[in-house]
C-alpha positions as CSV (number, residue, x, y, z in Angstrom):
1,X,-51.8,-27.2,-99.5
2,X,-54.5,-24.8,-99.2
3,X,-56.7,-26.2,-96.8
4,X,-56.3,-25.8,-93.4
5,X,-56.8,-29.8,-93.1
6,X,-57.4,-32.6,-95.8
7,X,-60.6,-33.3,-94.1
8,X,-62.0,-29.4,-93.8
9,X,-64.6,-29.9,-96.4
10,X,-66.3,-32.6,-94.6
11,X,-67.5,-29.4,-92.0
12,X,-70.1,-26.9,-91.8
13,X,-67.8,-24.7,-94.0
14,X,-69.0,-26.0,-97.0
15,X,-72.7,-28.1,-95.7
16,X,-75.7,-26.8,-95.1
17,X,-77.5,-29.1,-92.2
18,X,-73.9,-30.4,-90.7
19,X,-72.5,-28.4,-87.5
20,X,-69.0,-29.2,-85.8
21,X,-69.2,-30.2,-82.5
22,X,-65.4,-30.0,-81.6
23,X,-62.9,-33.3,-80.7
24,X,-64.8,-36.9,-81.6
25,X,-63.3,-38.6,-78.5
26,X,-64.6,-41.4,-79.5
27,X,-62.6,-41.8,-82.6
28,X,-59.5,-39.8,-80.7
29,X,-59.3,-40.8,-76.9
30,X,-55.8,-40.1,-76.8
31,X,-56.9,-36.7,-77.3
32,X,-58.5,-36.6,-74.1
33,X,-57.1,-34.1,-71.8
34,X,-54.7,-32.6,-73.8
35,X,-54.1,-29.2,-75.2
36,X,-54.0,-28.9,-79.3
37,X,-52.6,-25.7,-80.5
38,X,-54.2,-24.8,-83.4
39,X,-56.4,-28.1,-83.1
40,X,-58.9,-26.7,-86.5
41,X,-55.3,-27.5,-88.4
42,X,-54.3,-31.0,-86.8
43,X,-57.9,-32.7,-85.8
44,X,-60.6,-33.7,-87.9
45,X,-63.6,-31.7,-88.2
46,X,-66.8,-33.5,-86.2
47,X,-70.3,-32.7,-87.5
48,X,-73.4,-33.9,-86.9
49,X,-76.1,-33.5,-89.7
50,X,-79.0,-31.4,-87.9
51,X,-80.7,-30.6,-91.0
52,X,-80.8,-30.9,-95.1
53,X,-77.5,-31.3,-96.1
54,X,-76.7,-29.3,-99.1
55,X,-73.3,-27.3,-100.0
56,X,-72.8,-23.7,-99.2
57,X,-70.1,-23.4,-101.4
58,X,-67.9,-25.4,-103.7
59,X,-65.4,-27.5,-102.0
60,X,-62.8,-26.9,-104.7
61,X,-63.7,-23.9,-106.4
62,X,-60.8,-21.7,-105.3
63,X,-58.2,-24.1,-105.6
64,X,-59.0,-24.8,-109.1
65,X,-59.2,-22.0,-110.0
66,X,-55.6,-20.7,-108.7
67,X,-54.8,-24.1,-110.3
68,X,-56.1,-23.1,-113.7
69,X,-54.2,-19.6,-113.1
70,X,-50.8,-20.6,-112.5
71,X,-50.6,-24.2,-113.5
72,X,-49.6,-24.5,-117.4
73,X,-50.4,-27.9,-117.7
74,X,-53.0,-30.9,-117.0
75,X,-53.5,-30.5,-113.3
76,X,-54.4,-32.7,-110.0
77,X,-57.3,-31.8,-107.6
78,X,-58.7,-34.2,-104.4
79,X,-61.7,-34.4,-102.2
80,X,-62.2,-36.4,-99.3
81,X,-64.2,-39.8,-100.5
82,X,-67.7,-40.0,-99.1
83,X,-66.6,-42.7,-97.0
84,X,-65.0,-40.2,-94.9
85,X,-68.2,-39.1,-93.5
86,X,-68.2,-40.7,-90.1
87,X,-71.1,-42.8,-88.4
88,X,-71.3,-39.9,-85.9
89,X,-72.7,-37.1,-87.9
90,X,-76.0,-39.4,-87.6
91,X,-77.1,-38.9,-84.1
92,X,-80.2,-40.0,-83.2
93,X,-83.0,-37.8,-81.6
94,X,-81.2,-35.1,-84.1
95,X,-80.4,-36.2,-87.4
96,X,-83.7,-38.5,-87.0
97,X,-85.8,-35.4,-87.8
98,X,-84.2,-35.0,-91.1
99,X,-83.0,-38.1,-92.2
100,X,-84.6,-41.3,-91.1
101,X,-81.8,-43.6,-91.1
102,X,-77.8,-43.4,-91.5
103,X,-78.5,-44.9,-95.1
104,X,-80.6,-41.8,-96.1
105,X,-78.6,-39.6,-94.8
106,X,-75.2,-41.0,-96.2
107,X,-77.0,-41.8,-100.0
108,X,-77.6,-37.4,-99.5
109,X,-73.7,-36.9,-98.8
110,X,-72.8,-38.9,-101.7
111,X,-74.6,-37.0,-104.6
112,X,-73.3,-33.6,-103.1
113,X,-69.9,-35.6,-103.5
114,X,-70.5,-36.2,-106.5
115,X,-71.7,-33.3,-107.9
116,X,-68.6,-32.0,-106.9
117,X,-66.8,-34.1,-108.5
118,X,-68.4,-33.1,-111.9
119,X,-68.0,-30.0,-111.8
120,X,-64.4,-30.0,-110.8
121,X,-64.3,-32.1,-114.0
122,X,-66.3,-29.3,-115.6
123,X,-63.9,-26.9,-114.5
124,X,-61.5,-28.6,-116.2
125,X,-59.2,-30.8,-114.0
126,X,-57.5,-33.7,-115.3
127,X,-56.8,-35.7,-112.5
128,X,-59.5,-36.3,-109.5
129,X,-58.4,-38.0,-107.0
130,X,-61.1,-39.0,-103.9
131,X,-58.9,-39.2,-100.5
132,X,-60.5,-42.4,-98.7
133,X,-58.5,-43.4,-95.7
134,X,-61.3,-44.8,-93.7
135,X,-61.5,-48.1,-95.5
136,X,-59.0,-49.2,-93.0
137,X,-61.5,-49.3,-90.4
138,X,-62.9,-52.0,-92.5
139,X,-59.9,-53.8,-93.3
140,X,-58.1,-53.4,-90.4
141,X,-58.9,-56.1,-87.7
142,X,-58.2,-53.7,-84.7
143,X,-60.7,-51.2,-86.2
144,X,-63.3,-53.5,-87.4
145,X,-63.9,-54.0,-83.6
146,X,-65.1,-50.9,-82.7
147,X,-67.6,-50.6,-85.7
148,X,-68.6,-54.6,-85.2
149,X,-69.0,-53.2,-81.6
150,X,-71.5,-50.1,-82.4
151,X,-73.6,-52.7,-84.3
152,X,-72.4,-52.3,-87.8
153,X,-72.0,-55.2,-90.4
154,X,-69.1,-54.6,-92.3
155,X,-70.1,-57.2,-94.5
156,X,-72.6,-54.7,-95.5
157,X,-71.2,-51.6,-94.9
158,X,-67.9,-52.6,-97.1
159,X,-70.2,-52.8,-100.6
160,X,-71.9,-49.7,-99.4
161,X,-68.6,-47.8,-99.0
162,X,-67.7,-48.9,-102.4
163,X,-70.7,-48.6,-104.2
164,X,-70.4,-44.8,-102.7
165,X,-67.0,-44.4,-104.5
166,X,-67.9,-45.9,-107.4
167,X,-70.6,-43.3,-107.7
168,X,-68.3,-40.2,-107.2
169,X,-65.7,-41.8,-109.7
170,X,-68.6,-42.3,-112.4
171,X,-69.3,-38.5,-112.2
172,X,-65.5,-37.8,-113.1
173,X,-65.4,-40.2,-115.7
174,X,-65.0,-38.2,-119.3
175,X,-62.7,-38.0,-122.1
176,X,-58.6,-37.4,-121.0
177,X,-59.6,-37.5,-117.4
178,X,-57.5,-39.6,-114.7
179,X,-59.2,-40.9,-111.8
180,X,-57.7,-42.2,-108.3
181,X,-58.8,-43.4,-104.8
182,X,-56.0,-42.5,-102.4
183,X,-56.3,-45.2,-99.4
184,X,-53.8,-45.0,-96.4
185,X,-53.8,-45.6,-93.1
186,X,-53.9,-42.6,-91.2
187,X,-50.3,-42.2,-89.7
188,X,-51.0,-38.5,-89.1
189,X,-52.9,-39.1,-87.1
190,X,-52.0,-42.3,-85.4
191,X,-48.5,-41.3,-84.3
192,X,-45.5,-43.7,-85.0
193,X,-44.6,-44.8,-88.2
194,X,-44.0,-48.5,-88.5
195,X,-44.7,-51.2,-91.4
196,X,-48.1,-50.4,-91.3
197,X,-47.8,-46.9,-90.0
198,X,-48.4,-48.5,-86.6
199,X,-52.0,-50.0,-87.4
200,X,-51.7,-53.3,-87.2
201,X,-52.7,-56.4,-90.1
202,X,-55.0,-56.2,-92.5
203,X,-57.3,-58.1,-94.1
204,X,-55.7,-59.4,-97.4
205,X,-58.7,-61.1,-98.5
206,X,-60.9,-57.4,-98.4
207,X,-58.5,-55.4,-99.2
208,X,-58.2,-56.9,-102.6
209,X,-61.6,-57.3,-102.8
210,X,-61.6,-53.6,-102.4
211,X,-58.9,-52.5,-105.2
212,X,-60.6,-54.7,-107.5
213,X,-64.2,-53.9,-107.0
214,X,-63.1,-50.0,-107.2
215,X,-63.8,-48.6,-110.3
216,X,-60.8,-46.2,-110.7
């Protein structure tokens, strides 16, 4: 509730090396031609990694501590899952410089992630949730086109994801403390609600593959 999108922290806000490059057409071409008001609040943030990556700032620092001030309680914090860094912040001829390959750059992403995670653990909240909508592009036939068609094996990239959560959701796991994934499939954004929020099958075979090879 305090962030001006569930995505924000994946931004230049909060990275050192990333810069936002406005609308990812690409992902959005419905997008194209129209007029957002207040688009930072309704679109995803689009870097691209230009240098190091490190953080700025903590992500969650703030809102744990108002939580800690006003809540009497356990309480609940998120942060997007690494796997909602998109392919595009790797753009060759930029990020190349820095980071060789999407692998090296991505493995970078996930222990700033995951330091994150540990210290919102440190700072004492009980329940960490990572927000990982973007498995569906995995799962989801539809979607799996368009990374099969940029060149990517999902057959690999699938274990990475996961292997990328299960990293983050180690660094939470202590004592009394609750630990989520939150998958969905992105009906903010994709407009009409439906059975499956408008998105189509999935893939039953990897999508329990996926709930039980995540170590929540």
């Amino acid at each position: 509730f305090r962030r001006d999108f569930w995505l924000s922290a994946v931004s230049d806000e909060f990275f050192e090396g990333m810069e936002n490059t406005g609308i990812d057409y690409g992902r959005f071409p419905f997008l194209k031609g129209k007029t957002i008001e207040d688009a930072d609040y309704y679109v995803p943030p689009n870097p691209v990694a230009k240098g190091k990556l490190g953080l700025k700032k903590r992500i969650t620092g703030k809102e744990i501590a108002f939580l800690k001030a006003h809540a009497p309680e356990a309480f609940k914090a998120t942060i997007p899952s690494p796997v909602t860094l998109w392919r595009s912040a790797f753009q060759p001829g930029i990020t190349d410089r820095v980071y060789p390959t999407w692998d090296d750059l991505f493995n970078d992403y996930v222990g700033l992630i995951a330091q994150e995670v540990s210290a919102m653990v440190d700072d004492g909240a009980a329940y960490v949730q990572l927000d990982a909508p973007h498995y569906t592009r995995m799962v989801i036939p539809n979607r799996q086109k368009a990374l099969t068609d940029s060149g990517v094996d999902i057959k690999e990239e699938l274990p990475r994801a996961i292997a990328a959560e299960n990293r983050c959701l180690a660094a939470a796991k202590r004592p009394g403390v609750t630990t989520a994934v939150h998958i969905c499939l992105g009906t903010f954004i994709l407009g009409p609600q439906g059975p499956l929020g408008g998105a189509g099958e999935y893939d039953a075979e990897l999508v329990g593959h996926l709930i039980n090879s995540l170590d929540a």
